[in-house]
DOKESE-850681 format. One record per residue (C-alpha): residue number from 1; residue in one letter; y, x, z. Coordinates in nm, 2 decimals. Layout:
! residues N
> seq, type, c2, c1, c3
> NUM, a, Y, X, Z
...
//
This chain:
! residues 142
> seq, type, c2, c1, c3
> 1, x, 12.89, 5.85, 7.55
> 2, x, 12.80, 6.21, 7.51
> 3, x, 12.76, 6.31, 7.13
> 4, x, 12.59, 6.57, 6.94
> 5, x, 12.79, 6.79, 6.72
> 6, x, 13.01, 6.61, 6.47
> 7, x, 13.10, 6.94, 6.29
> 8, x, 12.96, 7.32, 6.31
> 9, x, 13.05, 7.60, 6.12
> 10, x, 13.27, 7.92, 6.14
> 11, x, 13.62, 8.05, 6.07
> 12, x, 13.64, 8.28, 5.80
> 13, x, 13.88, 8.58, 5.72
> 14, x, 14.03, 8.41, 5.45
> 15, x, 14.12, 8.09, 5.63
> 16, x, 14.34, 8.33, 5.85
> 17, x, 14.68, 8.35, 5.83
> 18, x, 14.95, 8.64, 5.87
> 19, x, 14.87, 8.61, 6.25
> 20, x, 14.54, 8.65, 6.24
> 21, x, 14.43, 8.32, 6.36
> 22, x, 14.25, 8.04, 6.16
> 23, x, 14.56, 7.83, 5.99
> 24, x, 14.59, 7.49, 6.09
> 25, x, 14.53, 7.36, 5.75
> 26, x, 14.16, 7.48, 5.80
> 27, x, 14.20, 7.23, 6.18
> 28, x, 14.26, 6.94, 6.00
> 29, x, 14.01, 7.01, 5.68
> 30, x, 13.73, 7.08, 5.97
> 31, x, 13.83, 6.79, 6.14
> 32, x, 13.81, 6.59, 5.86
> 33, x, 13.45, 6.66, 5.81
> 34, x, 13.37, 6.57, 6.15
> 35, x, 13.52, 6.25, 6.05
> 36, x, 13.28, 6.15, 5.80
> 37, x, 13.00, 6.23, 6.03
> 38, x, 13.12, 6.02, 6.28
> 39, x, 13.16, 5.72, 6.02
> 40, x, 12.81, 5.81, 5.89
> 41, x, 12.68, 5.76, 6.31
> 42, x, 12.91, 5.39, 6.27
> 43, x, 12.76, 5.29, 5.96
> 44, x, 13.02, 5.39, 5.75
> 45, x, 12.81, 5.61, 5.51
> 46, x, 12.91, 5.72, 5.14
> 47, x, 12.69, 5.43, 5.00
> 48, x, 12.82, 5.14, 5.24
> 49, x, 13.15, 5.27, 5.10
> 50, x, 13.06, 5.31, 4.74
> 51, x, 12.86, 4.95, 4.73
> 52, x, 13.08, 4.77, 4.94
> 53, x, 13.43, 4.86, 4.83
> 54, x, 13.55, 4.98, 5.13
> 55, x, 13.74, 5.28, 5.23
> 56, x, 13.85, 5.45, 5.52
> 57, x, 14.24, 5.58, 5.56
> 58, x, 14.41, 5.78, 5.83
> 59, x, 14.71, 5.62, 5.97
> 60, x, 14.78, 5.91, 6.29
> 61, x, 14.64, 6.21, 6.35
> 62, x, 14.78, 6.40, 6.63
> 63, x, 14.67, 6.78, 6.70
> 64, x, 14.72, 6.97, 7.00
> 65, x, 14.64, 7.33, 6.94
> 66, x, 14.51, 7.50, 7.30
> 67, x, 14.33, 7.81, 7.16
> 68, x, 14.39, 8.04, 6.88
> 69, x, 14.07, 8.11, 6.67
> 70, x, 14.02, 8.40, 6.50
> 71, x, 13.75, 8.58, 6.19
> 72, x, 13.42, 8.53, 6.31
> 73, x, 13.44, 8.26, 6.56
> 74, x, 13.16, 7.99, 6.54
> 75, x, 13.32, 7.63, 6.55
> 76, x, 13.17, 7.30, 6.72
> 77, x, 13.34, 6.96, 6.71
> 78, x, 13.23, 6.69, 6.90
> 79, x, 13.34, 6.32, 6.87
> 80, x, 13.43, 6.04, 7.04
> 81, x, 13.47, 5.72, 6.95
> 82, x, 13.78, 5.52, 7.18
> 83, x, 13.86, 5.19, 7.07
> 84, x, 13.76, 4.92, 6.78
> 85, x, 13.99, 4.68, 6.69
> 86, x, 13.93, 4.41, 6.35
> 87, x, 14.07, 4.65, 6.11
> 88, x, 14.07, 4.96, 6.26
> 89, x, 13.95, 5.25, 6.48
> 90, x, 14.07, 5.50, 6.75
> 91, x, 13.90, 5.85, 6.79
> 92, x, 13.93, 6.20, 6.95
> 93, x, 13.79, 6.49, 6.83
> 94, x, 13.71, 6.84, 7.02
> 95, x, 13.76, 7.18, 6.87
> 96, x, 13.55, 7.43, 7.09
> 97, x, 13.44, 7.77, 7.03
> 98, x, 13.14, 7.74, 7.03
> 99, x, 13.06, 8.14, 7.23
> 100, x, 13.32, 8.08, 7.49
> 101, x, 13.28, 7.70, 7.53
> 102, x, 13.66, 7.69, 7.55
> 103, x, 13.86, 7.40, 7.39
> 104, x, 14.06, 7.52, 7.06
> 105, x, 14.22, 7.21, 6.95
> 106, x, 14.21, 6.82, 6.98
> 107, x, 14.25, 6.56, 6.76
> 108, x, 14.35, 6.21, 6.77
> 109, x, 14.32, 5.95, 6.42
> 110, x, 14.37, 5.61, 6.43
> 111, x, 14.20, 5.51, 6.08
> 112, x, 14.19, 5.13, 5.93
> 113, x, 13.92, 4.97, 5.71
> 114, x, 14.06, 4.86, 5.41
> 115, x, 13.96, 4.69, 5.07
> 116, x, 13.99, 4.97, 4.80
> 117, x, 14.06, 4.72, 4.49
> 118, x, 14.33, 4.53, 4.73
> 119, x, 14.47, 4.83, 4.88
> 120, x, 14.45, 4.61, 5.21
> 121, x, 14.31, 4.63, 5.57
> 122, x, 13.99, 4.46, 5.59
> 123, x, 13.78, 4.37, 5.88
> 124, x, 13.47, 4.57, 5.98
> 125, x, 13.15, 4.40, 5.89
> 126, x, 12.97, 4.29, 6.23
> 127, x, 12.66, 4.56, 6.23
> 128, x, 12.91, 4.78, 6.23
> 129, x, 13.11, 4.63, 6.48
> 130, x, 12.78, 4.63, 6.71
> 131, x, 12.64, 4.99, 6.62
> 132, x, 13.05, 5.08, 6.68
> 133, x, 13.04, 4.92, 7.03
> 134, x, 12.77, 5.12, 7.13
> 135, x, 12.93, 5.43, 7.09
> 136, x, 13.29, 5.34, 7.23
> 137, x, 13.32, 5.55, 7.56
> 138, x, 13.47, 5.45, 7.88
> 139, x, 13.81, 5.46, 7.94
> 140, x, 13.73, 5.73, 8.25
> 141, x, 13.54, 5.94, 7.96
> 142, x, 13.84, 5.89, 7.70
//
C-alpha cells in the first residue's frame, strides 16, 4: 500500500561528517522520526502511549546505505508496514532524495509492544490490529 511521506526534511552542513556526507547518526535519528509517524498512522500516538502504558522498543534495525547525501539535499522517507505479529511489528523504511528521486538508504526494525510498568511484550490492542492490517503490504510490494 503506497504511503505518503513518513518523514521530510533536509541534511544540514553540520550533520556532515569529515567526508562531506550526512553521518549516519543523522540516518537513524531521521529514521526514527519516520517511525513515530508511522505509529501515529497505526494508532500508536503519543496519548494511546501515555494513557495506556504502552511503549514501543526497537529490537533490529538494519541499514543499507546506497547513496551518499550531502549539505543541501532535501530528504523524504516513505514507510511500509510488512508484517504484524501479537507482540510485534516488521517495517521498512525508504531514504530518497527527494530532487533526484534516487534511493539513499533503507531501513528495516522489527519493534515489540510492551507494557512499560512490566518491562514486558504486550499484545496489540485489536483496533490497532485492524487499522495495522490495512496498511500491511503484499509480500510482491515488500
Amino acid at each position: 500500500m503506497e504511503q505518503e511521506a513518513t518523514y521530510r526534511g533536509t541534511v544540514y552542513p553540520w550533520q556532515c561528517d569529515h567526508v562531506g556526507h550526512m553521518n549516519i547518526m543523522w540516518y537513524v535519528g531521521k529514521f526514527d522520526e519516520a517511525n513515530w509517524n508511522l505509529f501515529a498512522r497505526l494508532g500508536l500516538t503519543p496519548s494511546y502511549l501515555r494513557s495506556s502504558g504502552r511503549g514501543m522498543a526497537a529490537v533490529q534495525q538494519n541499514i543499507t546505505y546506497q547513496r551518499e547525501l550531502l549539505a543541501g539535499d532535501i530528504i523524504e522517507i516513505r514507510s511500509r508496514l510488512l508484517e504484524i505479529r501479537e507482540k510485534s511489528i516488521r517495517f521498512r523504511h525508504e531514504m530518497t532524495n527527494a530532487e533526484t528521486g534516487e534511493i539513499a538508504a533503507i531501513c528495516e526494525i522489527t519493534g515489540v509492544h510492551m507494557d512499560r510498568e512490566l518491562r514486558k511484550s504486550a499484545p496489540f490492542a485489536g483496533d490497532i490490529r485492524q487499522i495495522a492490517m490495512t496498511h500491511l503490504v503484499e509480500p510482491a510490494e515488500a
